[in-house]
Residue frames as qw, qx, qy, qz and C-alpha x, y, z in Angstrom:
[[0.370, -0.723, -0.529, 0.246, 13.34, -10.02, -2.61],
 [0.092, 0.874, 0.056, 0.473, 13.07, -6.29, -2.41],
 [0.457, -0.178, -0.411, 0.768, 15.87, -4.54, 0.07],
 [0.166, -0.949, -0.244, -0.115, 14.85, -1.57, 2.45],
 [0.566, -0.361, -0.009, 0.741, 17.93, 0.67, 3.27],
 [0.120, -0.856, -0.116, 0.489, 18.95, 4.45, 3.07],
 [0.517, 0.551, 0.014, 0.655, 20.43, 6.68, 0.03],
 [0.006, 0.376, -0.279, 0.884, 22.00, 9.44, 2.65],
 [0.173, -0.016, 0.677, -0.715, 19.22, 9.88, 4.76],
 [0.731, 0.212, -0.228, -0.608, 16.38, 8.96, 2.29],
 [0.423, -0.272, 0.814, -0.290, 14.21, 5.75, 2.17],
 [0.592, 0.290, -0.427, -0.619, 13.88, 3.51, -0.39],
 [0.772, -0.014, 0.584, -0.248, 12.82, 0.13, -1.48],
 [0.498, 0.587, -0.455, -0.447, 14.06, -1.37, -4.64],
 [0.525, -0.257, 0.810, 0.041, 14.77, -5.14, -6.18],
 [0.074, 0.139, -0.750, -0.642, 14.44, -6.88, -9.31],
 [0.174, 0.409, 0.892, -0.080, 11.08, -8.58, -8.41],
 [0.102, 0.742, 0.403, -0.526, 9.60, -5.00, -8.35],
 [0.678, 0.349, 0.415, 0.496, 11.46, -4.14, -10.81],
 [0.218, -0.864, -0.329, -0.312, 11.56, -0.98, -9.59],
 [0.392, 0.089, -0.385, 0.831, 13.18, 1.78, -7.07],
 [0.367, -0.850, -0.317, -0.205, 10.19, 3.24, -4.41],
 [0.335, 0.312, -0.490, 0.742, 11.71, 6.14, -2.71],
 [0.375, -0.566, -0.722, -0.133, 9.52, 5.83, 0.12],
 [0.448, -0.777, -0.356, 0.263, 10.68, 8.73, 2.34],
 [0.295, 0.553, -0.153, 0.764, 12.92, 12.04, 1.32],
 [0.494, -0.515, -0.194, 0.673, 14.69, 13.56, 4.05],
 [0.261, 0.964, 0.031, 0.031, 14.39, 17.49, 3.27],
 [0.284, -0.756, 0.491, 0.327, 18.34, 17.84, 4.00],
 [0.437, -0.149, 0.702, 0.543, 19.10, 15.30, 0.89],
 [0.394, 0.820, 0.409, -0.074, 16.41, 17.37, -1.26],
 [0.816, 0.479, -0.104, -0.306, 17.19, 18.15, -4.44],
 [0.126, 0.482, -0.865, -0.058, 20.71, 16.16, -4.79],
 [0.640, 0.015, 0.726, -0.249, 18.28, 12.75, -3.44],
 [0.734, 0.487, 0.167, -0.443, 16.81, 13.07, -7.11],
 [0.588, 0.621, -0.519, -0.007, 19.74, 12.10, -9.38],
 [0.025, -0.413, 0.907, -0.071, 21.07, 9.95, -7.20],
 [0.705, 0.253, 0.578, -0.323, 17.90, 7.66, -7.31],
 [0.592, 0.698, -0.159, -0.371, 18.23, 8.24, -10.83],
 [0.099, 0.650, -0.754, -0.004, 22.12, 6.98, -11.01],
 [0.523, -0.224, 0.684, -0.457, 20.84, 4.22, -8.69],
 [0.764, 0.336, 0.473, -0.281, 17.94, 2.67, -10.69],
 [0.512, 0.767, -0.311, -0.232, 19.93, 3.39, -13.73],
 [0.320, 0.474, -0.813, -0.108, 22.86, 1.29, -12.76],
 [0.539, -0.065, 0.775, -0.325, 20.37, -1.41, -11.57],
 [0.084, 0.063, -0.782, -0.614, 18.54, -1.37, -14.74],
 [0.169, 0.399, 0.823, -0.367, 15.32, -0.99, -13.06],
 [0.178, 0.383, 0.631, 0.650, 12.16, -0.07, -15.30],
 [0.257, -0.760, -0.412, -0.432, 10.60, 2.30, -13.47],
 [0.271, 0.002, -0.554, 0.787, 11.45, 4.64, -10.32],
 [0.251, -0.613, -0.671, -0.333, 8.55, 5.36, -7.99],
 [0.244, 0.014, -0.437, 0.866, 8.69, 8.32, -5.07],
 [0.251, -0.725, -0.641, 0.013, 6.48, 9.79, -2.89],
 [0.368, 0.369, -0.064, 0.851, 7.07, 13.67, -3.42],
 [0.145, -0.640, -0.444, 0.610, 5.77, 16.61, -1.12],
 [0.440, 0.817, 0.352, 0.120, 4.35, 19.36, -2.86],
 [0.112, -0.885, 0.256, 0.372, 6.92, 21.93, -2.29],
 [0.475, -0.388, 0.651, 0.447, 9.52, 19.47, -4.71],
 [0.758, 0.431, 0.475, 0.120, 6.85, 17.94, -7.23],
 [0.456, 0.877, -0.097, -0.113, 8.82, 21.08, -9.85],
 [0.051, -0.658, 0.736, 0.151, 12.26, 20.00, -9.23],
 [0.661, 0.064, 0.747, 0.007, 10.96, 15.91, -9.87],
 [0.645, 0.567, 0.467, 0.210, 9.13, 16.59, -13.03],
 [0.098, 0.905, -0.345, -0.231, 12.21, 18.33, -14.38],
 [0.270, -0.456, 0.848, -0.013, 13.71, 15.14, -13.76],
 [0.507, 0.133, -0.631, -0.572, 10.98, 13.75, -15.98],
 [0.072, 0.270, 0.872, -0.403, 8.85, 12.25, -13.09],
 [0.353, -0.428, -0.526, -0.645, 5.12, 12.33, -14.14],
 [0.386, -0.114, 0.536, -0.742, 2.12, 12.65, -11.33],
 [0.279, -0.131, -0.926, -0.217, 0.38, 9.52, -10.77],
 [0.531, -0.528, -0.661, 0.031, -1.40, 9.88, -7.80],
 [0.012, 0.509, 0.001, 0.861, -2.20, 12.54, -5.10],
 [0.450, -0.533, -0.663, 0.272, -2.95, 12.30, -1.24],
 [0.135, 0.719, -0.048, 0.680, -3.66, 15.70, 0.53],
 [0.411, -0.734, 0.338, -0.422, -2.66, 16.63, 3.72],
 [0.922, 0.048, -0.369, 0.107, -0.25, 13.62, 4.09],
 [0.540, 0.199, -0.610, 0.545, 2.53, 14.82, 6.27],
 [0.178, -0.332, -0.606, 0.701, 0.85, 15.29, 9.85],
 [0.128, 0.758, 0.633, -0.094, -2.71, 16.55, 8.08],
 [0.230, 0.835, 0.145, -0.478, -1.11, 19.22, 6.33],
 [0.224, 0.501, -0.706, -0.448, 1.57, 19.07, 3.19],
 [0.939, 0.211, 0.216, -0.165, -0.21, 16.80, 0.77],
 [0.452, -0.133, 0.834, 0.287, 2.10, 13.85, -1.27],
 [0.641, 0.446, -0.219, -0.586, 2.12, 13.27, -4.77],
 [0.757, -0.097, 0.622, 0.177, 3.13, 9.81, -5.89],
 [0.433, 0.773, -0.106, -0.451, 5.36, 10.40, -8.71],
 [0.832, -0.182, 0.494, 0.177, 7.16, 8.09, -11.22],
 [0.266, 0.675, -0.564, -0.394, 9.82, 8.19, -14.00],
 [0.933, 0.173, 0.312, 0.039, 9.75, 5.07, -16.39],
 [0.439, -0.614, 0.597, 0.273, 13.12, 3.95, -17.22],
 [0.157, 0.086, 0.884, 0.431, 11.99, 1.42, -20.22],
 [0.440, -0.087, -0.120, -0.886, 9.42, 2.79, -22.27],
 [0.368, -0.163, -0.892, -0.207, 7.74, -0.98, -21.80],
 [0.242, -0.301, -0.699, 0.602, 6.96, -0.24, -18.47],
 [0.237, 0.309, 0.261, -0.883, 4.52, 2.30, -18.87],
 [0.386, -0.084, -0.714, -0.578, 2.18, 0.16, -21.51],
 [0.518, 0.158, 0.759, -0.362, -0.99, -0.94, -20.45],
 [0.027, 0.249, 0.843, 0.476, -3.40, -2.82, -22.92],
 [0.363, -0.244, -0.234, -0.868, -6.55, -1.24, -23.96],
 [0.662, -0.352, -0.530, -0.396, -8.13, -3.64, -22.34],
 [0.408, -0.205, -0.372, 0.808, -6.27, -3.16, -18.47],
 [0.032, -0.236, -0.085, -0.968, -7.79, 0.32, -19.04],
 [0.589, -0.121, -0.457, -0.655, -11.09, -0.25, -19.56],
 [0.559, -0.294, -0.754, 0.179, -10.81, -3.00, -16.79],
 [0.493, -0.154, -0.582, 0.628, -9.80, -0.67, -14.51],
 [0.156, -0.056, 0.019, -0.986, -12.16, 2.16, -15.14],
 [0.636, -0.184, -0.547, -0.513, -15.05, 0.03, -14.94],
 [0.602, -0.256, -0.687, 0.317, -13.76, -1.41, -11.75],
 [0.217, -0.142, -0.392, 0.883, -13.60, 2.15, -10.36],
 [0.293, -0.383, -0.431, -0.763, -16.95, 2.93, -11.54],
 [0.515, -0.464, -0.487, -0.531, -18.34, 0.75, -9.85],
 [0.502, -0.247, -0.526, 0.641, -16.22, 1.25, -6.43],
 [0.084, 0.024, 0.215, -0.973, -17.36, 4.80, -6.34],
 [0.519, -0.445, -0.508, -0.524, -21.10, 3.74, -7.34],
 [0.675, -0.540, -0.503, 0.021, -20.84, 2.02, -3.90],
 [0.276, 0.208, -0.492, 0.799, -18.47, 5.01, -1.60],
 [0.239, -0.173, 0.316, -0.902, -20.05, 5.39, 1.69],
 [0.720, -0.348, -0.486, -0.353, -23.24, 2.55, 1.30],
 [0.533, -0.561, 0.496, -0.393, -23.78, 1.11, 4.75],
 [0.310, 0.242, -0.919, 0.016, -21.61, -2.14, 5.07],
 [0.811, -0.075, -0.535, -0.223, -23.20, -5.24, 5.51],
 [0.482, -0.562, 0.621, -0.257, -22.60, -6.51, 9.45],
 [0.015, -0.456, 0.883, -0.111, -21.00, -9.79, 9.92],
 [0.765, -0.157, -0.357, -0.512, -22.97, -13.25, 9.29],
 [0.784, -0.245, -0.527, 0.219, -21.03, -15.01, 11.80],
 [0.406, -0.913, 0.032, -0.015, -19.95, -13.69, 15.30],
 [0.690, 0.414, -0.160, 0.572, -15.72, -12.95, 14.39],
 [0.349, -0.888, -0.063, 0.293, -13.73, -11.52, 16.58],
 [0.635, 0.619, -0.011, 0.462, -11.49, -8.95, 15.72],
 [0.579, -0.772, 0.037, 0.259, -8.46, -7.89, 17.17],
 [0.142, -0.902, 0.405, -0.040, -4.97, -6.07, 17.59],
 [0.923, 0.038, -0.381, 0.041, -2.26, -9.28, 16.75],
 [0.740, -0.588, 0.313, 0.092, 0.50, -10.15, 19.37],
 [0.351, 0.569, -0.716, -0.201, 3.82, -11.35, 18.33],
 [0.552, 0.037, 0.815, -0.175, 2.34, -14.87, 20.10],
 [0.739, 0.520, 0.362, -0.230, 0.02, -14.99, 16.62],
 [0.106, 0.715, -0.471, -0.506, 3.31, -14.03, 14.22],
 [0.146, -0.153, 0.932, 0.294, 3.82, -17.88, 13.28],
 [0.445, 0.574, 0.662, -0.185, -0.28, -18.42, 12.52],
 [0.276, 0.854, -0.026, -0.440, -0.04, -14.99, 10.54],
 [0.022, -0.638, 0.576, 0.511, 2.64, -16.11, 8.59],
 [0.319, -0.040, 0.932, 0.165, 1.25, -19.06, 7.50],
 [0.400, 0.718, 0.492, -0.288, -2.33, -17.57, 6.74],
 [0.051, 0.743, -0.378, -0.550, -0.08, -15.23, 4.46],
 [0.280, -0.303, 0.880, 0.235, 1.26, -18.16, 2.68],
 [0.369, 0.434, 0.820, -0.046, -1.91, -19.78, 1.74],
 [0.180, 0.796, 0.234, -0.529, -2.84, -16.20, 0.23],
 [0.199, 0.844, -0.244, -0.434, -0.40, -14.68, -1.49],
 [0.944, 0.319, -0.015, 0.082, 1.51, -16.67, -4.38],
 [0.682, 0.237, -0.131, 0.680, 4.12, -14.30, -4.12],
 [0.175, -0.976, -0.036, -0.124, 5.04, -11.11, -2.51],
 [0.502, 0.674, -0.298, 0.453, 8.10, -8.63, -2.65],
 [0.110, -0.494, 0.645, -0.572, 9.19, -9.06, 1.34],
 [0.290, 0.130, -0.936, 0.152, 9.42, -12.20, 3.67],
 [0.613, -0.248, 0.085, -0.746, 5.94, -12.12, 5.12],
 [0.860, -0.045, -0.490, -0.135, 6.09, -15.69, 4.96],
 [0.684, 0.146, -0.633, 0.331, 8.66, -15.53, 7.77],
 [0.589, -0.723, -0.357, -0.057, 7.16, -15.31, 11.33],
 [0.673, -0.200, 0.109, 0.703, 10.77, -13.69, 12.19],
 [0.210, 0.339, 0.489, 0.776, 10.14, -11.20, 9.92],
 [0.334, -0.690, -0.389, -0.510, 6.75, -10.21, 10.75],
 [0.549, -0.711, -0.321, 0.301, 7.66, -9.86, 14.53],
 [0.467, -0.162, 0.009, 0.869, 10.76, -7.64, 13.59],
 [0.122, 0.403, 0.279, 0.863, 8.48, -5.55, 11.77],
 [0.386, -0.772, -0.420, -0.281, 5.71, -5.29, 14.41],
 [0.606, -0.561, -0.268, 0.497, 8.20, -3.99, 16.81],
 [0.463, -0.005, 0.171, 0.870, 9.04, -1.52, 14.51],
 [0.074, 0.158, -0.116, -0.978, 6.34, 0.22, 12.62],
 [0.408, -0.013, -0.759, -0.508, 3.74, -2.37, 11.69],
 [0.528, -0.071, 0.371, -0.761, 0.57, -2.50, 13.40],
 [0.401, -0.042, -0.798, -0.447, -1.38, -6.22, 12.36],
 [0.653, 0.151, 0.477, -0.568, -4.91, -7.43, 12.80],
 [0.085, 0.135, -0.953, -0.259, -6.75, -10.01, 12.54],
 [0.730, -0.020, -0.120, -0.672, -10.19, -11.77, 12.09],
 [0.101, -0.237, 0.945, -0.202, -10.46, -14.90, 14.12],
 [0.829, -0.255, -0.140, -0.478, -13.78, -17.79, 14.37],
 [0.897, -0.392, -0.099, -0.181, -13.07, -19.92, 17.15],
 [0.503, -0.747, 0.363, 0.240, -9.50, -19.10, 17.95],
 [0.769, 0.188, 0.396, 0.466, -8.38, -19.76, 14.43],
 [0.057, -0.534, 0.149, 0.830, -6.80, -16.94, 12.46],
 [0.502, 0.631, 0.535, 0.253, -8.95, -16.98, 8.70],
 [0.320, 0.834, 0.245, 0.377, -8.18, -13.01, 7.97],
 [0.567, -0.506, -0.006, 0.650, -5.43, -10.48, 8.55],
 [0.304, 0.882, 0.243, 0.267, -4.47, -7.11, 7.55],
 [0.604, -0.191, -0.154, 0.759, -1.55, -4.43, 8.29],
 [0.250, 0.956, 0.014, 0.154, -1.34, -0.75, 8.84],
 [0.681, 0.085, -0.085, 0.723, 2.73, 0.59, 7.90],
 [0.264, -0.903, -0.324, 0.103, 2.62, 3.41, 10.25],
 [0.418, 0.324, -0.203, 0.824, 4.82, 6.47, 10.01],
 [0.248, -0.793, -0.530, 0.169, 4.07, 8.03, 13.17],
 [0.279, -0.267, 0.075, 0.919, 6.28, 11.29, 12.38],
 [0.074, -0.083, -0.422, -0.900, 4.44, 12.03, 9.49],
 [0.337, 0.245, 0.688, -0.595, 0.99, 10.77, 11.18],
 [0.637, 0.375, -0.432, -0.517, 0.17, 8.84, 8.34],
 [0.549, -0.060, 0.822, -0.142, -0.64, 4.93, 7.52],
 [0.336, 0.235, -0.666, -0.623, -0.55, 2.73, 4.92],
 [0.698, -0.046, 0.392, -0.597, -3.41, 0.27, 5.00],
 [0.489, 0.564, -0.565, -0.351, -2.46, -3.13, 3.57],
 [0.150, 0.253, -0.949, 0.118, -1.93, -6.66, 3.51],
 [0.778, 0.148, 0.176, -0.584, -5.83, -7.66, 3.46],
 [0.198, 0.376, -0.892, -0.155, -5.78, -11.39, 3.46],
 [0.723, -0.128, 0.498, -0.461, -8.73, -13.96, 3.94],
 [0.338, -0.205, 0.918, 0.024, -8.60, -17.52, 3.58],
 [0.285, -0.078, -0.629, -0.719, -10.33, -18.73, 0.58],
 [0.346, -0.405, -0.841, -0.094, -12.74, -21.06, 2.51],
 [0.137, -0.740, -0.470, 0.461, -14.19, -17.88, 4.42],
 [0.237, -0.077, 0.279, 0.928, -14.62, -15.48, 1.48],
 [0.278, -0.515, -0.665, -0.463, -17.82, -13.60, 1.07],
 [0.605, -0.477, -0.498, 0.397, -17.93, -12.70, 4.63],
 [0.068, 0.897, 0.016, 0.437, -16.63, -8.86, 3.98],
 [0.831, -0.405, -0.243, 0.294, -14.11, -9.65, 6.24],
 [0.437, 0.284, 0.097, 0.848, -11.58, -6.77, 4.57],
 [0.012, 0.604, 0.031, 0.796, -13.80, -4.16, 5.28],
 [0.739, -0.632, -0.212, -0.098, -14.65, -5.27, 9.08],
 [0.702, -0.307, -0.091, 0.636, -10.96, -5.46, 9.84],
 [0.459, 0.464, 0.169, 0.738, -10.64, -2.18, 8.06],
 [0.296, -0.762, -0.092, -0.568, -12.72, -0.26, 10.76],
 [0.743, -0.430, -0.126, 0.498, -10.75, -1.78, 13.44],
 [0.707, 0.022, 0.092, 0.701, -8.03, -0.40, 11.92],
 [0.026, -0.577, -0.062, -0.814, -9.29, 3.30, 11.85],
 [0.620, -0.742, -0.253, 0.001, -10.39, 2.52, 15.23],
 [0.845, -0.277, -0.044, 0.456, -6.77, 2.08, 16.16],
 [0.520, 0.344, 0.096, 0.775, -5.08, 4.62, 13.87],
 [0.187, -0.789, -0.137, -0.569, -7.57, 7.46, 15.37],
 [0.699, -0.714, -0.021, 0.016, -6.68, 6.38, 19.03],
 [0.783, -0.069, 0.096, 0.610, -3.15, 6.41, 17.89],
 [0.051, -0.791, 0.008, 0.609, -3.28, 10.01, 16.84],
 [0.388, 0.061, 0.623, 0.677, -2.88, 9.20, 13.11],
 [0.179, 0.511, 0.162, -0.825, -4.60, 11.69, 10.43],
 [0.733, 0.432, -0.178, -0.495, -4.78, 10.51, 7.26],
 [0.761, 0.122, 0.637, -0.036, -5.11, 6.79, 6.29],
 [0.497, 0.515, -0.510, -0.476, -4.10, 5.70, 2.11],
 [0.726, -0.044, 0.684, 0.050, -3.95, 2.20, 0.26],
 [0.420, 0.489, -0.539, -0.543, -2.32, 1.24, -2.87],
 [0.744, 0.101, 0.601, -0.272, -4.57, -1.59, -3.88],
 [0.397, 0.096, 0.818, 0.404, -4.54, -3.87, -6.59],
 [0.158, 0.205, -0.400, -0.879, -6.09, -1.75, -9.92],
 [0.502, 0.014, -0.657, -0.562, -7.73, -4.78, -11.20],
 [0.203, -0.104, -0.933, 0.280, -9.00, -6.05, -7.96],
 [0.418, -0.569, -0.400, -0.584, -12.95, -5.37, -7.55],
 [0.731, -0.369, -0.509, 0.266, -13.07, -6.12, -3.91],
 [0.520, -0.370, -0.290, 0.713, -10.33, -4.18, -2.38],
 [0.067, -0.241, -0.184, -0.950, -11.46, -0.85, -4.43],
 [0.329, -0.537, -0.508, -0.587, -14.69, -1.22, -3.61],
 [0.672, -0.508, -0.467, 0.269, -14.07, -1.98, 0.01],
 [0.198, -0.460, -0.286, 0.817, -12.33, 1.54, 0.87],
 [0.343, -0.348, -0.500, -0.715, -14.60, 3.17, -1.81],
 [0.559, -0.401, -0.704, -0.176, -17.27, 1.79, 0.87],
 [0.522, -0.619, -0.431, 0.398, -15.77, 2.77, 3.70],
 [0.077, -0.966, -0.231, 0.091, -15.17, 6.53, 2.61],
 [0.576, -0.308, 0.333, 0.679, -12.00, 6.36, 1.16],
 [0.541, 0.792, 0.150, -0.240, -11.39, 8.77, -2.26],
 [0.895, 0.076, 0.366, 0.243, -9.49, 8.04, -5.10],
 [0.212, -0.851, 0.132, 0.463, -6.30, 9.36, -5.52],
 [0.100, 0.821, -0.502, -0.254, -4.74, 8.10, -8.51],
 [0.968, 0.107, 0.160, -0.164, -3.49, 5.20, -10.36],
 [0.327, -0.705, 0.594, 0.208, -0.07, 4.11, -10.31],
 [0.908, 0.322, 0.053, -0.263, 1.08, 1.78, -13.69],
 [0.933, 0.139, -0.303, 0.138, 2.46, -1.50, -13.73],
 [0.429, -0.690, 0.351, -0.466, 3.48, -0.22, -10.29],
 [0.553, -0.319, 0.711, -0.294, 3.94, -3.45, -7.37],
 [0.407, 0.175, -0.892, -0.095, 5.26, -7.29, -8.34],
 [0.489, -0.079, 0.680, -0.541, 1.98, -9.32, -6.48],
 [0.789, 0.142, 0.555, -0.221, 0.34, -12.62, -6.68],
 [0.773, 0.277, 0.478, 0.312, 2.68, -13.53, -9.60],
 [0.426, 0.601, 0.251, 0.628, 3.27, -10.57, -12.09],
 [0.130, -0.225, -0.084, 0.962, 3.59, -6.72, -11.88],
 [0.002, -0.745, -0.630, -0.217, 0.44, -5.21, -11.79],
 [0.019, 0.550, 0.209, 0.808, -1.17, -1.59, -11.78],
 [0.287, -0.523, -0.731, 0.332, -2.26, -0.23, -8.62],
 [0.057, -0.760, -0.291, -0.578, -4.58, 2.44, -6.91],
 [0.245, -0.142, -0.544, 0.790, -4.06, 4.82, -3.93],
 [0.452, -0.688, -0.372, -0.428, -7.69, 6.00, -1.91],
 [0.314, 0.199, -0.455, 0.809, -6.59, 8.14, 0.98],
 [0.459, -0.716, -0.522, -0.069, -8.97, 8.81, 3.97],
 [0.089, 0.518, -0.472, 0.708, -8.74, 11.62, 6.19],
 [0.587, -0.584, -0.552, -0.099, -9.73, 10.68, 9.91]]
């Protein structure tokens, strides 16, 4: 299980599942000295791949440091200093993809942009959608379960998922007759007035339904009444669905992160599509 905890005043995420160090937040006071010690870090972990979210003013002091640019949000910190999403591979393995991965994934983004912006399909049944509670934390966790095979933090534990909603973590859900069937998170930094859009789950026996992108416009309901500016997701690469589904709803596509996030079993490629609202 991935740990969350501080280098100095910087936030990272790192663990063997991920295989991986995500510095998920630089403090400007541990700028540039944060970089080598992430380095030192993942080095004496032996992790294959270090993964940071840079501001533009640094990206020259990173890719000294032999960080590449994967990915690109603009206006990320509070709708003005855009984010790059840069990464240094540690083992050259880690940066392989098969010709055929490629090709998946350009074909998948074809046809997610073919559809950016179509008008979405309304609902075939009457769902209600809503804001969760920590009263729904033990249903959520369980709806998780059934989903995900695996995943790099304790979603499964209803404990968990309340500690985070008290913290930074905003969940919704998609209910038919007071059952939970679909659920979704935004990881809210409200300093930077940003949100990560994520954790799109629907029960197999109610798939087809476009349930992802219905909960997704909640969720920009919410983020806009919350004073948030710009919205992102780093979705599965090879997942048709979840591209197409902010592709649909007017997301644009920032970038492809490889062999990037340990989910539903392995370590897969993902994309980041970054909405302003």
């Amino acid at each position: 299980m991935d740990k969350i905890e501080k280098i100095d005043r910087s936030l990272v995420q790192h663990g063997k599942e991920n295989d991986r160090l995500y510095l998920i937040k630089m403090d400007h006071t541990d700028y540039p000295e944060i970089i080598t010690k992430v380095d030192a870090f993942s080095q004496e972990k032996s992790y294959g791949k270090i993964f940071a979210k840079v501001p533009t003013w640094a990206v020259q002091a990173f890719h000294q440091h032999r960080f590449i640019k994967e990915a690109f949000i603009p206006r990320f910190f509070r709708g003005h200093t855009g984010t790059y999403f840069m990464s240094k591979y540690l083992k050259k393995k880690r940066r392989q993809t098969s010709e055929d991965e490629r090709q998946q994934i350009a074909e998948i983004l074809r046809i997610a942009r073919a559809k950016m912006q179509t008008d979405p399909d309304l609902p075939t049944v009457n769902f209600v959608f809503r804001v969760l509670g920590e009263y729904d934390c033990e249903a959520l966790a369980e709806l998780y379960q059934q989903v995900f095979p695996s995943y790099p933090f304790p979603i499964f534990d209803p404990d968990y998922l309340i500690e985070t909603l008290r913290s930074h973590v905003i969940y919704f859900g998609a209910f038919l007759d007071d059952k939970l069937i679909a659920a979704s998170s935004a990881e809210t930094d409200p300093a930077s007035a940003n949100a990560e859009m994520t954790d799109f789950a629907t029960l197999p026996d109610f798939r087809g339904h476009k349930l992802a992108l219905h909960l997704l416009q909640r969720m920009e309901e919410e983020m806009q009444a919350r004073s948030f500016k710009t919205l992102y997701t780093i979705a599965r690469a090879l997942s048709p669905g979840m591209n197409i589904t902010f592709a649909k709803n007017g997301y644009n596509f920032g970038g492809t992160l490889i062999n990037n996030t340990h989910i539903a079993g392995k370590i897969e490629s993902m994309n980041v599509w970054y909405k302003r609202v």
